[in-house]
C-alpha positions in Angstrom: 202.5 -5.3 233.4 203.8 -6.7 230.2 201.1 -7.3 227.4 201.5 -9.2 224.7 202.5 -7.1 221.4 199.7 -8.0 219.6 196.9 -5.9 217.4 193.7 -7.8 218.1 192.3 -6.7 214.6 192.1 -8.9 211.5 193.7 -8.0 208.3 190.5 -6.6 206.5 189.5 -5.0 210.0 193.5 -3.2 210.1 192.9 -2.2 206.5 189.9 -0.9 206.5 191.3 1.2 209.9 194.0 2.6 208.1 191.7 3.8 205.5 189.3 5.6 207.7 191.3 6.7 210.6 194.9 6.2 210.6 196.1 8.0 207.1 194.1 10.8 207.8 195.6 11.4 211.4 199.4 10.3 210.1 198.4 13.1 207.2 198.4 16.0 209.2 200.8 15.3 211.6 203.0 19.1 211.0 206.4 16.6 212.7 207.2 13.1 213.8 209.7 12.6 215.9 210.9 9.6 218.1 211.0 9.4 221.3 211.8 6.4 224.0 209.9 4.0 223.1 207.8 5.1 220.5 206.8 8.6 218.6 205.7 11.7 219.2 203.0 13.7 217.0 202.7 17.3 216.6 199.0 18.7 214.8 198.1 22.1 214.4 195.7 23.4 217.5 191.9 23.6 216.7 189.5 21.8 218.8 188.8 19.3 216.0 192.4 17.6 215.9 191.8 16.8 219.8 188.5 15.4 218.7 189.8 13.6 215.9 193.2 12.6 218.2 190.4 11.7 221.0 188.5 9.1 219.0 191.8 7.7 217.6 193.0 7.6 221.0 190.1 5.1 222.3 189.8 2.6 219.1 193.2 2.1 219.2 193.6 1.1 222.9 191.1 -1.8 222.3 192.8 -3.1 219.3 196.6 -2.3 220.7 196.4 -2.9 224.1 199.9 -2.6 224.6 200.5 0.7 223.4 200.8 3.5 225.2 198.5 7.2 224.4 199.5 10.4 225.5 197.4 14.0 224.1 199.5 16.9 225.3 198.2 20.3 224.8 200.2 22.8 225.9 199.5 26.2 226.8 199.6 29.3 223.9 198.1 27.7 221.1 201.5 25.4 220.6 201.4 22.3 218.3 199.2 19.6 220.2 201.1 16.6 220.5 200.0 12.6 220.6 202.6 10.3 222.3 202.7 6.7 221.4 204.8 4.2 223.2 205.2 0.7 224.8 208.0 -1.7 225.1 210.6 -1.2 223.0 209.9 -4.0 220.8 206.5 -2.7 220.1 208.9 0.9 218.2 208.4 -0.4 214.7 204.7 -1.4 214.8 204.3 2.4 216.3 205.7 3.3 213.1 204.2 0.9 210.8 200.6 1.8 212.2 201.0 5.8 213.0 204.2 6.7 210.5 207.6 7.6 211.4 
């Protein structure tokens, strides 16, 4: 299914998100690194990044419909990781919005 690559949001509304919830997620990303289609981002481990990652996670998906969220936590305490994708068109907004 091919959505359009399109942030619902207005400019205030995008501003105002970038304030409150995307520079302090993009912030404390420990590594960015692409990926097909998009980025990956590592985070230390506590409980509170998945929270954080969590809420992040579910605004975003209204707003970005088109975008693709992945939360990996792996097993040992390793870096949690957030994967963002989507068509490969959509690769610079990932990195306008989240950092690259």
């Amino acid at each position: 299914m091919d959505l359009p690559i399109v942030c619902t949001l207005t400019e205030e509304e995008l501003r105002e998100r970038r304030r409150t919830v995307l520079n302090s997620i993009g912030g404390t990303a420990l590594n960015i690194t692409s990926i097909l289609d998009g980025y990956s981002y590592s985070f230390e481990a506590p409980s509170e990044v998945i929270t954080q990652l969590s809420r992040l996670v579910d605004v975003e998906r209204q707003c970005c419909r088109f975008l693709t969220f992945r939360i990996v936590v792996e097993c040992g305490g390793q870096p949690i990781r957030l994967e963002i994708t989507g068509l490969p068109e959509a690769k610079p907004i990932i990195a306008d919005f989240f950092g690259s």
